[in-house]
C-alpha positions as CSV (number, residue, x, y, z in Angstrom):
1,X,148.8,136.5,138.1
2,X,150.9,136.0,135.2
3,X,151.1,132.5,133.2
4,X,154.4,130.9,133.3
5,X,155.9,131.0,129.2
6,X,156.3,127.4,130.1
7,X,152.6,126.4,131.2
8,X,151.6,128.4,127.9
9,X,153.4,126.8,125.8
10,X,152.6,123.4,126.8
11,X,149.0,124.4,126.8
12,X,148.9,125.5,123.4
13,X,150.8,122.2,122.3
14,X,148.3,119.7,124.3
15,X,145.5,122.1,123.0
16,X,142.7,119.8,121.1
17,X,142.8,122.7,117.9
18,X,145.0,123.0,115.6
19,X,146.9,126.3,116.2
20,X,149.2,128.1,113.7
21,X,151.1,131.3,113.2
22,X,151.9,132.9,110.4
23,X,153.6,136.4,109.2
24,X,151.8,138.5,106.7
25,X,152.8,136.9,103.6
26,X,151.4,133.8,104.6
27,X,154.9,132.3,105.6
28,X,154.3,129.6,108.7
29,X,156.1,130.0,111.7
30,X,154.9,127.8,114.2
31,X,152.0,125.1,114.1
32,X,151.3,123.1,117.3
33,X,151.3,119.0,117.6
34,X,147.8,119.0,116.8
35,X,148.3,120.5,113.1
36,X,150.7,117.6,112.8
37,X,147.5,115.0,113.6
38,X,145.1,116.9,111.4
39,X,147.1,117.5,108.3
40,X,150.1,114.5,108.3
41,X,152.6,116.9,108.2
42,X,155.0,117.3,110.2
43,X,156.2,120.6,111.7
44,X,159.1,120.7,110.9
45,X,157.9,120.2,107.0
46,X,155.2,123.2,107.8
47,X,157.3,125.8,109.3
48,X,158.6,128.0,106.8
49,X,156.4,126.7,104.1
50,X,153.7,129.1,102.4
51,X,150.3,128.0,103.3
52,X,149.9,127.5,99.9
53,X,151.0,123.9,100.2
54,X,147.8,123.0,102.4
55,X,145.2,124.4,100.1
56,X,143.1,122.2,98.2
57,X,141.5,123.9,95.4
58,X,138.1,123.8,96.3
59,X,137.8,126.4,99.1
60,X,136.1,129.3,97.1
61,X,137.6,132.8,95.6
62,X,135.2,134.8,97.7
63,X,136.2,133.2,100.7
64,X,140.0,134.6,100.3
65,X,138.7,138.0,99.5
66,X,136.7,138.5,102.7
67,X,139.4,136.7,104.4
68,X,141.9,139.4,103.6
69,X,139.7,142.4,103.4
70,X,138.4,141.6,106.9
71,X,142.2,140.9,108.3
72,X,143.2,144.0,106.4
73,X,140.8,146.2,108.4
74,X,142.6,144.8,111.5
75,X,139.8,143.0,112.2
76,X,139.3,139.1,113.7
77,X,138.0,136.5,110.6
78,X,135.8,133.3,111.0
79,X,134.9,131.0,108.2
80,X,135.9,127.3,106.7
81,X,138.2,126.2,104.0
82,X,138.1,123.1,102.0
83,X,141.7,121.8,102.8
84,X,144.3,118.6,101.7
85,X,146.0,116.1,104.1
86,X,149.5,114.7,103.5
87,X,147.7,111.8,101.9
88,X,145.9,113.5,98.9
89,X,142.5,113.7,101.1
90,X,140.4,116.7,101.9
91,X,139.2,117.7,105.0
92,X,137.3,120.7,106.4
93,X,138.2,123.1,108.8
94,X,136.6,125.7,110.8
95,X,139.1,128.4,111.3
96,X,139.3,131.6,114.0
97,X,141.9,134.1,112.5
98,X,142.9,137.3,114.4
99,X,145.5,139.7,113.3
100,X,148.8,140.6,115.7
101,X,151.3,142.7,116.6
102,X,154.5,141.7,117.9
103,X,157.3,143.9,119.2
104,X,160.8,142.2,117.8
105,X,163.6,145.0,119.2
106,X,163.0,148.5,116.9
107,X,160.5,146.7,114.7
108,X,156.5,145.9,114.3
109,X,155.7,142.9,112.6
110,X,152.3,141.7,111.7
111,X,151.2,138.2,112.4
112,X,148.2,136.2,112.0
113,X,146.8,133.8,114.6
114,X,144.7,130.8,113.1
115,X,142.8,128.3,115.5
116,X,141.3,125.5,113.6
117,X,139.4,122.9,114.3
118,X,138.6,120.0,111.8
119,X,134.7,119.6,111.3
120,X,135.0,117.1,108.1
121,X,133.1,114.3,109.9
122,X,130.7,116.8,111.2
123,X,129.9,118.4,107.2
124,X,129.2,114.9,106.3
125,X,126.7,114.0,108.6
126,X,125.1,117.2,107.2
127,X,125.1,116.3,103.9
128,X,123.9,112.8,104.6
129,X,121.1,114.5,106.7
130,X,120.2,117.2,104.1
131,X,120.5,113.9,101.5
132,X,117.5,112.2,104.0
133,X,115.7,115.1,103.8
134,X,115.4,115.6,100.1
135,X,115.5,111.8,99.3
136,X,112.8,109.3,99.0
137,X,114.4,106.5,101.0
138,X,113.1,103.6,98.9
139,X,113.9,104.3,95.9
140,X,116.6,106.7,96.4
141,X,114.9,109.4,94.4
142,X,114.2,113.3,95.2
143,X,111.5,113.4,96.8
144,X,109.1,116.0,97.3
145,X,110.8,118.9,99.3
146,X,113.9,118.4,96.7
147,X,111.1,118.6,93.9
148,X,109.4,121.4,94.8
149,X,112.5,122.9,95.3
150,X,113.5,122.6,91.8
151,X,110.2,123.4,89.8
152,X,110.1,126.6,91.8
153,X,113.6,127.1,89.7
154,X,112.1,126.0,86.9
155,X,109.4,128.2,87.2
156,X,111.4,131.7,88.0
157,X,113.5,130.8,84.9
158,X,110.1,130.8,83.0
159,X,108.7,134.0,84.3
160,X,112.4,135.3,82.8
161,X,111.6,133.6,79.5
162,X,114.6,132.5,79.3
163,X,112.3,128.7,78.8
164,X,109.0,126.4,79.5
165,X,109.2,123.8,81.6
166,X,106.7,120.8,82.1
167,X,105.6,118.8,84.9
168,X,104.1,114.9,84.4
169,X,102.6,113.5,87.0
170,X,101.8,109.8,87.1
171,X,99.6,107.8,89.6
172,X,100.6,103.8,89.2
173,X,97.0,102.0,88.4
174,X,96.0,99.1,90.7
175,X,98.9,99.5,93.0
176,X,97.2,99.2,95.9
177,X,96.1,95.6,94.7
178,X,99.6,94.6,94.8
179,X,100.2,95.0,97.9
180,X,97.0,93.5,98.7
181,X,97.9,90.4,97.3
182,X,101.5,89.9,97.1
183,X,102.4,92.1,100.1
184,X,104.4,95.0,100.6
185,X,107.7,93.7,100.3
186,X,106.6,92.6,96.5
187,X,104.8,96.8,96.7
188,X,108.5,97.8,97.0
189,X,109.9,96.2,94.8
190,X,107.5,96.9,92.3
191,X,108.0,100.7,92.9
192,X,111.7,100.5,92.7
193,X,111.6,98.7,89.3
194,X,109.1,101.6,88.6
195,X,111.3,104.1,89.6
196,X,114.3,102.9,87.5
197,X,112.2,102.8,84.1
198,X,111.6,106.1,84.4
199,X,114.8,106.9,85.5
200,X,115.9,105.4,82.1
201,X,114.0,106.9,79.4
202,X,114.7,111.2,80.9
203,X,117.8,112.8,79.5
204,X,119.7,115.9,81.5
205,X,116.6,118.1,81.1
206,X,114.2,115.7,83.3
207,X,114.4,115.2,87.0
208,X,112.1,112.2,88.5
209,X,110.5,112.1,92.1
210,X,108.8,110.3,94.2
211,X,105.9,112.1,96.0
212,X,104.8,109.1,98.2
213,X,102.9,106.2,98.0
214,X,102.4,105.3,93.8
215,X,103.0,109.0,92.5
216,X,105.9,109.7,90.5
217,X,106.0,113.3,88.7
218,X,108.6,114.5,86.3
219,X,110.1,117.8,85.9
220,X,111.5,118.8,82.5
221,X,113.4,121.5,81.8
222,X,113.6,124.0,78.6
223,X,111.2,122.0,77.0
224,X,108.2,121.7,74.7
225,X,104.6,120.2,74.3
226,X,105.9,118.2,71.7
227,X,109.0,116.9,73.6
228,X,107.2,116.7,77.0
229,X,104.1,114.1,74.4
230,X,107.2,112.0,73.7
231,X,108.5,111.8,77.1
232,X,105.3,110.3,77.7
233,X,105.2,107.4,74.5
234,X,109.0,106.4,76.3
235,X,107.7,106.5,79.8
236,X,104.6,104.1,78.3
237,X,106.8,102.0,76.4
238,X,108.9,101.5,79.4
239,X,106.0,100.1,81.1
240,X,105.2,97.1,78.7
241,X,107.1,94.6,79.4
242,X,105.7,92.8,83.3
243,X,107.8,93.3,86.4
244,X,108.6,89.9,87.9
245,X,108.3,90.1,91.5
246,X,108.3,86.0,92.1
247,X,104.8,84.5,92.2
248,X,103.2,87.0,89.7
249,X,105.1,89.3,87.0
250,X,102.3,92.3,87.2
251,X,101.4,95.1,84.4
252,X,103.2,98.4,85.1
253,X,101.1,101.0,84.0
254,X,100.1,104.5,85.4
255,X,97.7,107.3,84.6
256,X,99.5,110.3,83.2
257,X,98.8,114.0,83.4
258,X,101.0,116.6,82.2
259,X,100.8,120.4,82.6
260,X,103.2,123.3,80.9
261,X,104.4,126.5,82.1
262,X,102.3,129.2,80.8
263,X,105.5,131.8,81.3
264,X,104.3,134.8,84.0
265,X,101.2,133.0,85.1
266,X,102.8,130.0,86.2
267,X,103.9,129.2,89.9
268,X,105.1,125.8,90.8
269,X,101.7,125.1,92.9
270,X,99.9,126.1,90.1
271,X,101.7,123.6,87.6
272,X,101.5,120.7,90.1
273,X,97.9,120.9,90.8
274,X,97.2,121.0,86.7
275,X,99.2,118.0,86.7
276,X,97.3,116.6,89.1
277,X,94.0,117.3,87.5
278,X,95.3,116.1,83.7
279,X,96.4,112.9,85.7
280,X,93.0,112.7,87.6
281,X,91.4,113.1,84.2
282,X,93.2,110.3,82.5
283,X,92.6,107.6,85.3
284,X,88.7,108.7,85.7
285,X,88.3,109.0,81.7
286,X,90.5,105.4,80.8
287,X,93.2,107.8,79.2
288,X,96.4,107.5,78.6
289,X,97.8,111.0,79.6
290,X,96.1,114.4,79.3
291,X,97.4,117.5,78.7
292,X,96.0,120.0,81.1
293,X,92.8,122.3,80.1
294,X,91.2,124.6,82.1
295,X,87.8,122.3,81.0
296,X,88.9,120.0,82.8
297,X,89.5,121.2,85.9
298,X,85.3,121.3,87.1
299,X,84.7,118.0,86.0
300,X,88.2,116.8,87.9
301,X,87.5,118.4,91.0
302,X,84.0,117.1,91.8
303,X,85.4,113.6,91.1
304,X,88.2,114.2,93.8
305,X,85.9,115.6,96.1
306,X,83.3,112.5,95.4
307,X,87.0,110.1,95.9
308,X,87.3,111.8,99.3
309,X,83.6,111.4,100.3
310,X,83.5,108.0,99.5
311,X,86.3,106.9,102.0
312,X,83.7,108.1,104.7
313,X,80.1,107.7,102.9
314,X,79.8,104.0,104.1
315,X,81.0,104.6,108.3
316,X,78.7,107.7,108.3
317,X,75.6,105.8,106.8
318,X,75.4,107.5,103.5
319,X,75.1,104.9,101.2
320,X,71.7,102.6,101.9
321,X,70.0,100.3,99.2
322,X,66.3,100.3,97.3
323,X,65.2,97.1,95.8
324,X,63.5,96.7,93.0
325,X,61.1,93.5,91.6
326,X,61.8,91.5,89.0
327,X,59.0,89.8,87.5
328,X,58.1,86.4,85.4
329,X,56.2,87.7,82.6
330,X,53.9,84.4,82.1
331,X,52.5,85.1,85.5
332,X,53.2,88.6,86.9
333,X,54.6,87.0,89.9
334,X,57.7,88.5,91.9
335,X,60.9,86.1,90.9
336,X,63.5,87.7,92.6
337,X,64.9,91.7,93.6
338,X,67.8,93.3,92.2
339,X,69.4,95.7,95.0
340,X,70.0,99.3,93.7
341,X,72.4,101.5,95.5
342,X,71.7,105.2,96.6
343,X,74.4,107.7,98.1
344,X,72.6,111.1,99.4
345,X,75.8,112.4,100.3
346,X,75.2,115.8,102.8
347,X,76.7,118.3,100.7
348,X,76.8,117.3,96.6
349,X,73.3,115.6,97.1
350,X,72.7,112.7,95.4
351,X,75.3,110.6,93.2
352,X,74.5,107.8,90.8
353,X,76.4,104.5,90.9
354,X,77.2,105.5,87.3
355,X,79.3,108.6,88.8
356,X,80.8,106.9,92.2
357,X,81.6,103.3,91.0
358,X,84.1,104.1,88.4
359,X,85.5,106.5,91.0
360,X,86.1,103.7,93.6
361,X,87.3,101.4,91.4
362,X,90.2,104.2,90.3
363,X,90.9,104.4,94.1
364,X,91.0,100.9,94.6
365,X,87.8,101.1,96.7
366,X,85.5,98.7,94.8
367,X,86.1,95.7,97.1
368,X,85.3,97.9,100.4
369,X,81.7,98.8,98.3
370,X,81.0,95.4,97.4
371,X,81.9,94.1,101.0
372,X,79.6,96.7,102.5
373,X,76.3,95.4,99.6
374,X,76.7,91.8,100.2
375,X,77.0,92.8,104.2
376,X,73.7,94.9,103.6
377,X,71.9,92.7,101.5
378,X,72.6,89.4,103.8
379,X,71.4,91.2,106.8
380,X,68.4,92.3,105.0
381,X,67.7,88.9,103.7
382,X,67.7,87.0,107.5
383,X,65.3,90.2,108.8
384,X,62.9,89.1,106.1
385,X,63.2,85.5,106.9
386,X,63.1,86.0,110.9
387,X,60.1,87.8,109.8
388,X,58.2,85.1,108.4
389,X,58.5,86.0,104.6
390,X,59.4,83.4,102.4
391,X,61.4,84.7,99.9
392,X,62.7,81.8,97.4
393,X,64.2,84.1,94.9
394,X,67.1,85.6,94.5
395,X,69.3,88.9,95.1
396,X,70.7,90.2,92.6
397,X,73.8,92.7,92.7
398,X,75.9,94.3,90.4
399,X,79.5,93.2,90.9
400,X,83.0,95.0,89.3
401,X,84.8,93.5,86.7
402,X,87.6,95.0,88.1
403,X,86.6,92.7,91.4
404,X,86.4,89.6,89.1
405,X,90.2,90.6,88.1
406,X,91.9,89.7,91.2
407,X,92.6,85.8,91.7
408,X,92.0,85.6,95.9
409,X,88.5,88.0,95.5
410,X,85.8,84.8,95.4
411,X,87.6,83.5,98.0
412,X,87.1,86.0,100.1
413,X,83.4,86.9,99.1
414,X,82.5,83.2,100.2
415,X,84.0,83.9,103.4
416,X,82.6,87.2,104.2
417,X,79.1,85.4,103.1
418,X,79.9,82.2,105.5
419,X,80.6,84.6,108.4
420,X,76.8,86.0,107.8
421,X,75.3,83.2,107.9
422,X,73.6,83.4,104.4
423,X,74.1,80.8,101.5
424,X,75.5,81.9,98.4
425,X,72.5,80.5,96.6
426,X,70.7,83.7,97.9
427,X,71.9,86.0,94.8
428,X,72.2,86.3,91.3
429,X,75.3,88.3,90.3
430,X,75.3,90.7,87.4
431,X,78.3,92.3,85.3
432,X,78.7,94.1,82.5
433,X,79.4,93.0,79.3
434,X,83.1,94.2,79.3
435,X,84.0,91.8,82.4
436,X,83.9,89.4,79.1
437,X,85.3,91.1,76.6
438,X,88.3,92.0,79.1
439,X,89.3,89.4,80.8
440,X,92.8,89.4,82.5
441,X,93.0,85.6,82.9
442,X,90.8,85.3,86.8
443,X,87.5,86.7,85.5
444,X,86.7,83.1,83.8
445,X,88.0,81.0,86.8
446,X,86.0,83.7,89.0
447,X,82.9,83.6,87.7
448,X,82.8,79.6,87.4
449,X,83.5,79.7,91.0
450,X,80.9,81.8,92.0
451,X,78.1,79.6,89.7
452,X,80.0,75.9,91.4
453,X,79.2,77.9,94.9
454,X,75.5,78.1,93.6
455,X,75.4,81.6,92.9
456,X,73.2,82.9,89.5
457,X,75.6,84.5,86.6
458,X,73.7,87.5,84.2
459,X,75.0,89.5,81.8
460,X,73.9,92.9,82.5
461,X,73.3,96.1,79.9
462,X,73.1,93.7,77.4
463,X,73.6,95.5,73.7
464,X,75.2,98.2,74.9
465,X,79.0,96.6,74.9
466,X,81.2,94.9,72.3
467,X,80.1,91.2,73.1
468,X,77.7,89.3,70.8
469,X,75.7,86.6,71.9
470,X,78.2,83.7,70.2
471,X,81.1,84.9,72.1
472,X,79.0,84.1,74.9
473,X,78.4,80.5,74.0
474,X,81.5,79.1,76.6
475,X,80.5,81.5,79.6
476,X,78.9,79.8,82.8
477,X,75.6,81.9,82.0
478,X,72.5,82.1,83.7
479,X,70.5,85.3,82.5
480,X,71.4,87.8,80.1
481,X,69.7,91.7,80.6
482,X,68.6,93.6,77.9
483,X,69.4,97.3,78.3
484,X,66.8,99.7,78.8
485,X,67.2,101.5,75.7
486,X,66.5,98.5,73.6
487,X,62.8,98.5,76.0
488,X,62.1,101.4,75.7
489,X,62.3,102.1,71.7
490,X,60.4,98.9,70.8
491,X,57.3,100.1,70.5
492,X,58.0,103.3,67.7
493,X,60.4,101.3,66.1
494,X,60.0,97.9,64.4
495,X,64.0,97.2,63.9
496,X,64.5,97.4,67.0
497,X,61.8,95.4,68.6
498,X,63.1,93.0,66.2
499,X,66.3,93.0,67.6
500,X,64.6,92.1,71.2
501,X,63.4,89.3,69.6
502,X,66.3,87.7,67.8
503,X,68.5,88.4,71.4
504,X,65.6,86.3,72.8
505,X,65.5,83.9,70.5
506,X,69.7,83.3,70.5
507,X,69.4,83.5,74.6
508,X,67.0,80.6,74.3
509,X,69.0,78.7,72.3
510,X,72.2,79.0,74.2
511,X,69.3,78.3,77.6
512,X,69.9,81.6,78.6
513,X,66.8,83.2,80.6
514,X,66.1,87.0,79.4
515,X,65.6,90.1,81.5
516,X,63.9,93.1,80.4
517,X,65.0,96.0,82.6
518,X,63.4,99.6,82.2
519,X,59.6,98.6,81.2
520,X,57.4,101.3,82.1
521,X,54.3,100.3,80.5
522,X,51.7,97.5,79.3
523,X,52.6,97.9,75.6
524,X,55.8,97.2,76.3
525,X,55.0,94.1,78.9
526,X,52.6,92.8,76.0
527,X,55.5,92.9,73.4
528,X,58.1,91.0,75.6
529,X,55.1,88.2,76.6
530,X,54.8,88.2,72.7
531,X,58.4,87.3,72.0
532,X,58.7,85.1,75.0
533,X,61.0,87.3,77.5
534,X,60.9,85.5,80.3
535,X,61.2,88.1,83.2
536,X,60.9,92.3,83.8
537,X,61.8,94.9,85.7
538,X,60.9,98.3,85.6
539,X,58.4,101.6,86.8
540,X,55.3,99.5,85.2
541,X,55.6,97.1,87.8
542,X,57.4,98.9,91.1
543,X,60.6,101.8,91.3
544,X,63.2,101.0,93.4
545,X,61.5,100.4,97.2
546,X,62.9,100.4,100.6
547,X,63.3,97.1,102.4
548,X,59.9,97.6,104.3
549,X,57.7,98.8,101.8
550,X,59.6,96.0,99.1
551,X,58.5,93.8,101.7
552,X,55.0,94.6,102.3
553,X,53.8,95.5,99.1
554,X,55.6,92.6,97.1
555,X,56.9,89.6,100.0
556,X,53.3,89.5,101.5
557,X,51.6,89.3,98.1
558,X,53.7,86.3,97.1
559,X,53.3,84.8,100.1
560,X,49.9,85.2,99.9
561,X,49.7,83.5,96.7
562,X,51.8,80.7,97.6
């Protein structure tokens, strides 16, 4: 059945595609009513016209050449061109072009048929979905698909020599605390503000990202060690001045680690990870930045793989607590027990508080350890009571000065005691000499709070810091430690045991009471009666004991002698 010319030709005009004709020297000879809609122009304007007048400029060379070398060939062409509208705006336009023949009396003439169809709207929602997908939607950054991306560049362009790149990657410090306290509205904000003063100090040769959460890494191209050292001094100078997000204007301030291309050996996994260990090694070492060493990397890893542990160490049962006396020298008589954590973790075997505390308070753990020790040590404390013992001294635990830092964290240790059950008179809190050397501004107004709740204040490790006794002198004070080290060189060494005494003396003075810790013999217990020490602990009188045997060896005995 033929199709009426008439039906034809109104199909083709009502036809949703733009259709055109044109001869083989690119002359238009017939466009249908939806060229008019798609372009502005009329037909009457078109026809006859080169198409010329419809390109924009943009459409590239190559697409031309395999436009005519596949029409050449008498063969059909599909592809898109980059177009302009009447109005000056360009559009896209996916286009069908097939070559014809056409009989016109004794002559063959060649024609091309072009069915186009505008996808303009449909290119953009692509490039605003490719934009998503390589963007960090907060703070409108590449983020780390467009990153990795572009170090693996980088890193080909290296392995040409044609340059050396460098990667910095920076972890924000005490982000997490932010958030905490100010909530994550104020979080965003503060990374955005984060984001823009690094933004601000990289020229055309550095490209920032987000990787998530608080890491930001840099990428910077045909560069040096030297160059990528002072990227670093801007990035920390951009950092000084405090981000005011309303209630509190916080420090900006991030651990940096930065790792080079080492030309064929590099591989953009390789250089990330480096950065990642430099960085690890600057927040677990209290650096600034670190440039990446194969030393490192040991050292690095075992604290990431302790970090990772430590998440699960408490809900697995890992971490437990020995206690250890603590004596009153005039009368060898148990005055109180200082709880000692232990972690035996499955596979890395036992790690000292000395290795995983500065670990958690990098990750922002601290607060979850110290929740789960004054959760342990209140529990243990009612057992021994519902068990008859009468025990009228006092816990003592080590507590963060990082802790101490926050301005909500006493509030919500005398909560979390309250909802135990056990008065905060029960312990005797200990930190190191540095919580008063470095405080922020809420380690004073902390620690008074804790003493007007009742709780004992000491000064632990003394000696071993930067405090001296007469900076002391306006602290709410209780007990000051003296560090083991002092203890144990007394006896070979008169200077020394002469220092003991004048600490003693000076504690005295400011009615401070004075722990020895680490005695491990009668010489030593004899010298510290001598110069009036007032308490001990140490391997001469117990080691650290579990709760049972603490409290059958040392909570019978004293209630047997009251």
């Amino acid at each position: 059945m033929l199709v009426p010319p008439e039906l034809l030709s109104v199909a083709v005009e009502q036809c949703a595609e733009t259709i055109m004709v044109a001869d083989h020297e690119g002359t238009i000879v017939y466009v249908n009513s939806q060229f008019e809609k798609t372009t502005g122009y009329s037909a009457d304007y078109a026809v006859g016209r080169n198409l010329d007048f419809l390109r924009s400029g943009k459409t590239p060379p190559e697409t031309f050449e395999d436009l005519w070398s596949t029409l050449g060939k008498g063969e059909p062409w599909e592809g898109e061109f980059i177009n302009r509208r009447q109005d000056g705006t360009e559009y896209v336009e996916h286009s069908k072009i097939s070559p014809i023949e056409w009989e016109s009396g004794s002559a063959n003439k060649n024609y091309y048929l072009a069915i186009k169809k505008d996808i303009t709207e449909k290119k953009q929602s692509e490039v605003e979905l490719s934009k998503l997908a390589y963007t960090d939607a907060l703070t409108g950054l590449p983020n780390r698909a467009h990153f990795l991306q572009e170090l693996d560049k980088a890193v080909e362009d290296t392995k040409r020599g044609e340059s050396q790149c460098a990667v910095i990657y920076m972890d924000l410090d005490r982000f997490k605390e932010i958030n905490d306290t100010l909530g994550h509205d104020a979080g965003d904000e503060f990374l955005v503000e984060a984001a823009k003063r690094f933004e601000g100090v990289l020229n055309e040769n550095g490209l920032l990202s987000r990787l998530g959460g608080d890491e930001f890494v840099i990428l910077l191209r045909e560069t040096s060690n030297a160059e990528a050292e002072m990227t670093v001094h801007r990035l920390q100078t951009a950092m000084v001045a405090p981000i005011d997000l309303g209630e509190q204007s916080p420090i900006l301030s991030a651990s940096i680690g930065v790792a080079v291309s080492q030309l064929a050996s590099a591989s953009s996994s390789t250089m990330l990870k480096q950065a990642d260990i430099a960085m690890y090694h600057s927040k677990y070492n209290n650096l600034g930045f670190s440039f990446y060493t194969c030393q490192m990397e040991e050292a690095v890893v075992r604290k990431v793989l302790i970090s990772e542990k430590l998440t699960t160490a408490i809900d697995e049962g890992n971490l437990r607590l020995n206690y250890q006396p603590i004596v009153e020298l005039k009368n060898d008589e148990l005055s109180g027990v200082e709880a000692l954590m232990r972690w035996e973790d499955p596979d890395l075997g036992p790690i000292s508080p000395s290795e995983f505390i500065p670990i958690a308070e990098c990750q922002n753990m601290i607060d979850d350890i110290s929740d789960w020790l004054f959760r342990e040590t209140a529990c243990q404390y009612r057992k021994w009571i519902s068990e008859g013992f009468e025990f009228t001294g006092r816990i003592a635990i080590n507590i963060s000065e990082r802790e101490l830092a926050k301005p909500n964290r006493v509030t919500e240790i005398l909560a979390l005691l309250e909802s135990l059950g056990v008065p905060p008179e029960t312990y005797e809190i200990e930190l190191s000499e540095s919580a008063f050397v470095n405080d922020t501004g809420h380690t004073q107004e902390n620690l008074d709070a804790l003493a007007n709740a009742g709780m004992i204040i000491a000064i632990d490790d003394f000696g071993t810091g930067h405090s001296a006794l007469w900076q002391l002198r306006t602290q709410k004070l209780d007990k000051l430690k003296i560090d083991h080290s002092f203890v144990q060189r007394m006896e070979s060494d008169q200077a020394t045991r002469d220092i003991v005494e004048a600490i003693t003396a000076m504690a005295s003075l400011l009615d401070l009471k004075v722990i020895a810790e680490g005695v491990e013999n009668l010489t030593q217990v004899d010298i510290l009666r001598d110069i009036k020490c007032c308490y001990a602990q140490g391997y001469h009188f117990a080691k650290p004991l579990t709760a049972d045997i603490f409290a059958s060896d040392w909570l019978e005995k004293a209630q047997a002698v009251a």
